[in-house]
C-alpha positions as CSV (number, residue, x, y, z in Angstrom):
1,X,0.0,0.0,0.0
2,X,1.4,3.7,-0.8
3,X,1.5,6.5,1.6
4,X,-2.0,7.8,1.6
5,X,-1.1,10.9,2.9
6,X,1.1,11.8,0.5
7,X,-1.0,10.4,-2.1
8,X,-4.3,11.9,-1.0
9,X,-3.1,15.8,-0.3
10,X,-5.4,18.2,-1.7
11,X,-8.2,15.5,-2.2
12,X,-11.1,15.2,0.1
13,X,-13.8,12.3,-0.2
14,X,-16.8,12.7,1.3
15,X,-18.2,9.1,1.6
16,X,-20.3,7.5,-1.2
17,X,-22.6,10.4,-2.5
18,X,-24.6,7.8,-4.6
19,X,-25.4,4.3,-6.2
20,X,-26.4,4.4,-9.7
21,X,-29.4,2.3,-10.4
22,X,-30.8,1.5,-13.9
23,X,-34.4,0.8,-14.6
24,X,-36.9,0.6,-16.7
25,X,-39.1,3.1,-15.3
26,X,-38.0,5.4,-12.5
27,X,-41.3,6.8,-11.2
28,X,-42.1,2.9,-10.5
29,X,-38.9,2.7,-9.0
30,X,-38.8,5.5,-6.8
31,X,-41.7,5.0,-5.4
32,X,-40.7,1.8,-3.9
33,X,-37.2,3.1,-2.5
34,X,-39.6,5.8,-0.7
35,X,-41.8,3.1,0.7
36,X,-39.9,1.2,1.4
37,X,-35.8,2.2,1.8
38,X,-37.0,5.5,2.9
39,X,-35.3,7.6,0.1
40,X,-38.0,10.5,-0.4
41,X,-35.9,13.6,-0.8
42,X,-35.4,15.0,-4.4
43,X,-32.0,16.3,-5.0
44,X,-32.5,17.1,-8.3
45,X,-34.4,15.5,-10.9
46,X,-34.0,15.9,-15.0
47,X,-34.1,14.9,-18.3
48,X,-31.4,15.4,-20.7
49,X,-28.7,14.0,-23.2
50,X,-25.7,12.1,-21.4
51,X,-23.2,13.1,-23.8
52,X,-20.2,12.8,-22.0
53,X,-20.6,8.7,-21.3
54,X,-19.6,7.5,-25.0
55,X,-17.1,4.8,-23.6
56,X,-20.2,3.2,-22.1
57,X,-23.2,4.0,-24.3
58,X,-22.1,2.5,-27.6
59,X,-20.6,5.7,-28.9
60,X,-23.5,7.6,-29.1
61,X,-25.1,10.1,-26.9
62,X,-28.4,8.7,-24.9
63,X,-31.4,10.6,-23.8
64,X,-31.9,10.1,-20.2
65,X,-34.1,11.0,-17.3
66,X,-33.0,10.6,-13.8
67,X,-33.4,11.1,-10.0
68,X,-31.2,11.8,-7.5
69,X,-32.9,10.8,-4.1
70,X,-31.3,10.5,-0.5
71,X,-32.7,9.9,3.1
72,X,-32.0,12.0,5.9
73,X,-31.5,9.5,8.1
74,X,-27.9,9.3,6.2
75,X,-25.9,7.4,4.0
76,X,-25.7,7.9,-0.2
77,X,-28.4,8.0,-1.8
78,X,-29.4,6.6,-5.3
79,X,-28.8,7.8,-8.4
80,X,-32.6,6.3,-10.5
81,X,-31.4,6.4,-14.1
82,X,-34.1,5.8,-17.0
83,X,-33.0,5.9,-21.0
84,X,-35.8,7.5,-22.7
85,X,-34.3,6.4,-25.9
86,X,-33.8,2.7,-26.2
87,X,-34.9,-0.5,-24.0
88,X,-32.9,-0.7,-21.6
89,X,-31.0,-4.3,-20.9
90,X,-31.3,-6.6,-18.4
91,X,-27.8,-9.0,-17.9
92,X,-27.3,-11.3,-20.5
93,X,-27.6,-14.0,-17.3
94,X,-28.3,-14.7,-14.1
95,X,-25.7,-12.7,-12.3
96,X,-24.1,-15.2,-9.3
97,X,-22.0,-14.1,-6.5
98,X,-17.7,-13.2,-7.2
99,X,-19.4,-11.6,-10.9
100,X,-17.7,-8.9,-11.6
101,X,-19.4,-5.6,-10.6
102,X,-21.6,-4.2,-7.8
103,X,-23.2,-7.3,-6.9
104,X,-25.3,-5.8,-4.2
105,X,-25.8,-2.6,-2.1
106,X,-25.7,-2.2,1.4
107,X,-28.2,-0.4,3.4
108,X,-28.3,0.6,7.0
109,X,-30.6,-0.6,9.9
110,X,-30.7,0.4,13.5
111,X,-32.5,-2.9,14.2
112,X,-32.3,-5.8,11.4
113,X,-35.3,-8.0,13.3
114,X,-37.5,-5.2,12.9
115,X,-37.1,-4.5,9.8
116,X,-37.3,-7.8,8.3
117,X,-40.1,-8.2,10.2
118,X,-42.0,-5.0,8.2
119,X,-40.5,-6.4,5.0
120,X,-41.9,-9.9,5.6
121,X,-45.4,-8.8,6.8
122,X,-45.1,-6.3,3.3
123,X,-44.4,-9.4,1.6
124,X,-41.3,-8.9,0.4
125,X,-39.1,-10.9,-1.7
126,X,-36.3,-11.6,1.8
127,X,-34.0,-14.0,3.0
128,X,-33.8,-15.2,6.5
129,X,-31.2,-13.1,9.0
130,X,-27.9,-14.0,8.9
131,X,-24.4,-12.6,10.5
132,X,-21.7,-11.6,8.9
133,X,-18.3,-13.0,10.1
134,X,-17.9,-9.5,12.2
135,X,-20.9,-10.7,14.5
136,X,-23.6,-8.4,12.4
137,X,-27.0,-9.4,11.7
138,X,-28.2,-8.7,8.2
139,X,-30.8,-9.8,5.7
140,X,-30.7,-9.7,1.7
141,X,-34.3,-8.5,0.5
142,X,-34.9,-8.5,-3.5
143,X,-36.7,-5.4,-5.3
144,X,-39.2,-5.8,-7.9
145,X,-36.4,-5.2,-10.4
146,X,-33.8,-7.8,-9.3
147,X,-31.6,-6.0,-7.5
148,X,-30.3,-6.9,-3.9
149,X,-29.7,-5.4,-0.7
150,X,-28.1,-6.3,1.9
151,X,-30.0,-4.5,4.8
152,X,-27.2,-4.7,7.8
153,X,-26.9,-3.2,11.2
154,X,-24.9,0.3,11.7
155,X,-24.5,2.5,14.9
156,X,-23.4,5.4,12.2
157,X,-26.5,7.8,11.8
158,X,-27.3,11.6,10.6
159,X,-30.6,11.8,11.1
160,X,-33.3,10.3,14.1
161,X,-36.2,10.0,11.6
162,X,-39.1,7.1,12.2
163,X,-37.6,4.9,9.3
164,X,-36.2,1.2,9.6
165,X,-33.1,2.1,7.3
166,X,-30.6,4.6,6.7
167,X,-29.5,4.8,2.9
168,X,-26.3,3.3,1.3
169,X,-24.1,2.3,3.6
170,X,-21.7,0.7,0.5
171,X,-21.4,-2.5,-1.8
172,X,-20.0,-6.1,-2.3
173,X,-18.4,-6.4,-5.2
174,X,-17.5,-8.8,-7.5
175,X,-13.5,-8.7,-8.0
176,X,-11.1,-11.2,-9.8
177,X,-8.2,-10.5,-7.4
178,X,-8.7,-8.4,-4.4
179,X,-5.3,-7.0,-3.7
180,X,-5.4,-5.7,-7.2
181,X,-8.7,-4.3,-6.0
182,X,-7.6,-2.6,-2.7
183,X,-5.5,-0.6,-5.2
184,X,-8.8,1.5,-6.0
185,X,-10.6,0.8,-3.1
186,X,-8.1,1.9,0.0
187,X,-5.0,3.5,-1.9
188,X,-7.9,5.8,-3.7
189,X,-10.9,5.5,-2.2
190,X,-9.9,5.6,1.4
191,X,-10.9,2.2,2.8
192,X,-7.8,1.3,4.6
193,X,-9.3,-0.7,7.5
194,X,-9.8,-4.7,7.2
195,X,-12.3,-5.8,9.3
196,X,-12.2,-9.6,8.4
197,X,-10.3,-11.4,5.4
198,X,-11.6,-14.8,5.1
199,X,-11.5,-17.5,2.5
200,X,-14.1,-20.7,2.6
201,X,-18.1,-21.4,2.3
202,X,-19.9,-18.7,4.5
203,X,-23.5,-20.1,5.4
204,X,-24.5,-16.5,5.4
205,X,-24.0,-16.1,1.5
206,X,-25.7,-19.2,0.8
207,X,-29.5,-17.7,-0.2
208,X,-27.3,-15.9,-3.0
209,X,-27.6,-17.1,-6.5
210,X,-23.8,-18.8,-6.3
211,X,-23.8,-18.5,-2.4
212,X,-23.0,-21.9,-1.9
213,X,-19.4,-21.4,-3.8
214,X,-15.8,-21.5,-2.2
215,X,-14.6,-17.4,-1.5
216,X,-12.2,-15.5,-0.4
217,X,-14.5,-12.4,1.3
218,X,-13.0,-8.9,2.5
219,X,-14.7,-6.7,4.1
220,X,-12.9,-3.0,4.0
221,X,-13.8,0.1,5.8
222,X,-12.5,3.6,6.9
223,X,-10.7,4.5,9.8
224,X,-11.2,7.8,9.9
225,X,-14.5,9.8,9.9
226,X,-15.5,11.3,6.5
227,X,-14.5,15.1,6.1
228,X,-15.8,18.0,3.4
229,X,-19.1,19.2,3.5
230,X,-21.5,16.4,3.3
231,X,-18.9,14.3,5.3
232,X,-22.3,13.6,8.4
233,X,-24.6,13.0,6.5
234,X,-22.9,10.4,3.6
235,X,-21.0,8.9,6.7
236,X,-19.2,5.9,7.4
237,X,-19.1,3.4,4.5
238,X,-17.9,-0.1,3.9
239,X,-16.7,-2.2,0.7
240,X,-17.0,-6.1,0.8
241,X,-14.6,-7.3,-2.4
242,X,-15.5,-11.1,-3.2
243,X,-13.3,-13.2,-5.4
244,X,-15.0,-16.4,-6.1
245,X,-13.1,-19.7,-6.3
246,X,-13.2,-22.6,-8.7
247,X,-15.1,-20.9,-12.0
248,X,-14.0,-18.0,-13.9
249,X,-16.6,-14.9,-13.3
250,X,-17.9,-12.8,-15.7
251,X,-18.8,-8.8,-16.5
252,X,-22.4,-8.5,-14.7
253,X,-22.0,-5.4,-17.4
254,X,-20.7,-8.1,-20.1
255,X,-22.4,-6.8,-23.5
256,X,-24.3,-3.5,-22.0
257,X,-24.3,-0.2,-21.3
258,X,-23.8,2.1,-18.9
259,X,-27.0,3.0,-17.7
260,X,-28.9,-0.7,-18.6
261,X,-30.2,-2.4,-15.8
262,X,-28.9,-2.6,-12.2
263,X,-26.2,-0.9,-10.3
264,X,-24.3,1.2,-12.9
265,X,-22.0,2.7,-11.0
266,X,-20.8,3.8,-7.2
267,X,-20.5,7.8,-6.8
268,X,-18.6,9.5,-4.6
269,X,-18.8,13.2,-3.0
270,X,-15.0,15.1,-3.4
271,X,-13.4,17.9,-3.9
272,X,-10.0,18.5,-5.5
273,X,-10.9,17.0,-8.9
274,X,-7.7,18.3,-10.7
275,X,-5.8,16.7,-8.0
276,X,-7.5,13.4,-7.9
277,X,-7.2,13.4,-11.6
278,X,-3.4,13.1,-11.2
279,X,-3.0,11.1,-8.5
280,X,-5.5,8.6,-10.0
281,X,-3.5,8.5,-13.3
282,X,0.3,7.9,-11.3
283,X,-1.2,4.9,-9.8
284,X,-2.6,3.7,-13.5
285,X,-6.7,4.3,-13.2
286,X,-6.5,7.5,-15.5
287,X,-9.6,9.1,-15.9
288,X,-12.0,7.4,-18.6
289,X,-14.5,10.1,-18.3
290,X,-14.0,13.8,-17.4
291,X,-16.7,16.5,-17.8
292,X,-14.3,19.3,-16.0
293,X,-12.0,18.7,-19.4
294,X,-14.9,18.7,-21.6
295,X,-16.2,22.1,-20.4
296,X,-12.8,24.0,-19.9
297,X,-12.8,23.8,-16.2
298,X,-16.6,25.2,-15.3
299,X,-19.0,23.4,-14.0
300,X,-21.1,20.5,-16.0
301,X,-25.1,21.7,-15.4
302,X,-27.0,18.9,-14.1
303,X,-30.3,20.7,-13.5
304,X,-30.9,21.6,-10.2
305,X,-27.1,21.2,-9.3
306,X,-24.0,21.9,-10.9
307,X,-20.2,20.5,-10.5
308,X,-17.8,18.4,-12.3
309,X,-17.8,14.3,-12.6
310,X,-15.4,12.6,-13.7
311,X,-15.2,8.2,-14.1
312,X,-12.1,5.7,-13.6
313,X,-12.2,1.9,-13.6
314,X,-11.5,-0.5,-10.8
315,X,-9.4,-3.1,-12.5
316,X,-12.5,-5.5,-13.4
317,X,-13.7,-2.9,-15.0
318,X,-16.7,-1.3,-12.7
319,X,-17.3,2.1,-12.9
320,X,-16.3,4.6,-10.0
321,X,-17.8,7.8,-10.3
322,X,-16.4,11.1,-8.5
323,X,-18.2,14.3,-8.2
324,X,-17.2,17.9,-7.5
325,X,-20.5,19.8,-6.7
326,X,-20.1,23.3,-7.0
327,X,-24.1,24.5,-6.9
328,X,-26.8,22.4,-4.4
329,X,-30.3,23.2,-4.0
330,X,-31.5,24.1,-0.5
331,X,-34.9,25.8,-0.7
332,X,-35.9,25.2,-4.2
333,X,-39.1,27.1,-4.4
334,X,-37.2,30.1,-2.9
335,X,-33.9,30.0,-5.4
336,X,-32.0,29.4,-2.5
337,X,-28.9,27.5,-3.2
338,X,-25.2,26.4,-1.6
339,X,-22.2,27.6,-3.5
340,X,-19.6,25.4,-2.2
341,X,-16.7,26.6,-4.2
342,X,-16.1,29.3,-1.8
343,X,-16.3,26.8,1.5
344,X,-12.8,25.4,2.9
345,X,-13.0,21.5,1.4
346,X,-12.4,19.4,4.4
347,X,-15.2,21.6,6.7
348,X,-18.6,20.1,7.0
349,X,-21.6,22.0,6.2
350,X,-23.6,22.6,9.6
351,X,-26.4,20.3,10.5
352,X,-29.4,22.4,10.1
353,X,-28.0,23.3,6.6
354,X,-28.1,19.6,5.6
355,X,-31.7,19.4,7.2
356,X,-33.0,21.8,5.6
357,X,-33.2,19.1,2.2
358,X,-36.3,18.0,3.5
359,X,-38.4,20.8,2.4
360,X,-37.5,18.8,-1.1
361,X,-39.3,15.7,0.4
362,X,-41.7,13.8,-2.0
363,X,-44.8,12.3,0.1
364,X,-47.0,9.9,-0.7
């Protein structure tokens, strides 16, 4: 591992700002993550050309429409992505664990019996509760769109709302070799802390499609609490990196776009994007995508919100996302927004700043 000091200086990452989720139709979809995961606060929301993703989109620009929803109860939030252009596509197969790619997403519970009991009762598509070799109890429950989430106990918590779960509280991933891996995920992203490194059958994978395979499992957090300015509310994060033993995975992604069905991509809140750009490129994951080059250095519009984004590679291919925001809505209906250019990176924004995104909540 490098010196992350040294190799983070002028960078500051926030803590996951977002999972990118592609579907088929996001009002359908967003009305279940407010049901049910509790994510009912509109960011922003838009439709528009991604123009700048030509690596992943065949080449062409695709006409889009997408939601950026969060919970206040803390954690990243989730990036609903539609194409309005084509149909989009669902994996060529049934994706089984150690595939390469976001596998699953994490979400936080205060209390994973109580939630599993509201999911079961709701009639949800959920596994039994299990613990995870660090003593945690957890559950995987299935939306109606085939994605999974592991719902797993957390003591890290912005807000006190009456909801079972925070928001994302990070992935497992798919990986072919996970100290090539940790190369992204703690020299880069941060996650420098192991909390277990395992290899064998785990009876707590087994309700998986592929469960029941032979792993090594490694489960990576941060050490040190996020800093910048939505440092509280993202919070604490985790990665799981599984490499699967005995078959040869494939691309979840394999023969798709960016964008298609399932979890596109994992986001993360930072500023220093000129910085990160270099450092990223000494330790070989150059930038594959780059709006602040595309636009001469100002800030990419996205709507409601404004900043730069930028994409590497993790080296099984699955996208990382980075974004600079420079222009965040606050009271919408009174053109009140956050310039964070002019705020001191590493300092968090106070609370009742943060809390004042739920005058953008959506009810039902």
């Amino acid at each position: 591992m490098i010196d992350k000091q040294q190799f983070m200086e002028g960078i500051v990452i926030s803590g996951i700002q977002q999972l990118g989720i592609g579907v088929a139709n996001v009002a359908e979809a967003w009305k279940w993550y407010r049901k049910y995961l509790g994510m009912d606060i509109k960011v922003f929301e838009e439709s528009a050309t991604a123009a700048l993703m030509l690596p992943y989109t065949g080449g062409l620009p695709r006409k889009r429409h997408a939601v950026l929803a969060m919970n206040l109860n803390g954690g990243g939030g989730f990036e609903i992505w539609q194409y309005t252009d084509r149909v989009p596509q669902a994996p060529l197969f049934e994706p089984a664990l150690g595939d390469l790619g976001i596998f699953a997403a994490k979400i936080k519970t205060r209390d994973a019996r109580k939630t599993h009991a509201w999911f079961t009762e709701e009639k949800l598509k959920v596994s039994g509760i299990a613990t995870e070799p660090d003593g945690r109890s957890f559950f995987f429950v299935t939306d109606p769109f085939n994605n999974i989430f592991q719902v797993i106990e957390s003591h890290n918590w912005f807000g006190n709302r009456k909801k079972h779960t925070g928001s994302v509280y990070g992935v497992i991933i798919g990986v072919t070799n996970v100290e090539n891996s940790r190369r992204v995920y703690s020299d880069i992203l941060g996650y420098d802390q192991v909390v277990f490194d395992q290899k064998g059958s785990f009876s707590d994978l087994s309700y998986l499609n592929g469960g029941d395979a032979l792993f090594r499992r490694v489960l990576l957090k941060n050490s040190q609490p996020r800093t910048g300015a939505f440092g509280r509310l993202l919070g604490d994060s985790e990665i799981e990196l599984v490499q699967v033993e005995g078959r040869t995975p494939r691309k979840i992604y394999e023969g798709r776009f960016w964008g298609d069905l399932g979890f596109i991509h994992l986001c993360y809140d930072i500023r220093g994007m000129e910085a990160l750009n270099a450092a990223c490129a000494k330790r070989g994951f150059a930038f594959t995508v780059d709006s602040f080059a595309h636009h001469d250095g100002n800030s990419f519009d996205m709507g409601e919100a404004a900043g730069h984004f930028s994409y590497i590679e993790d080296p099984d291919g699955t996208l990382i996302e980075f974004v600079e925001t420079h222009k965040l809505p606050i009271v919408k209906k009174l053109g009140i927004y956050l310039n964070l250019r002019k705020r001191k990176p590493a300092k968090h924004l106070p609370n009742w700043v943060l809390k004042t995104l739920r005058l953008s909540r959506v009810k039902d």
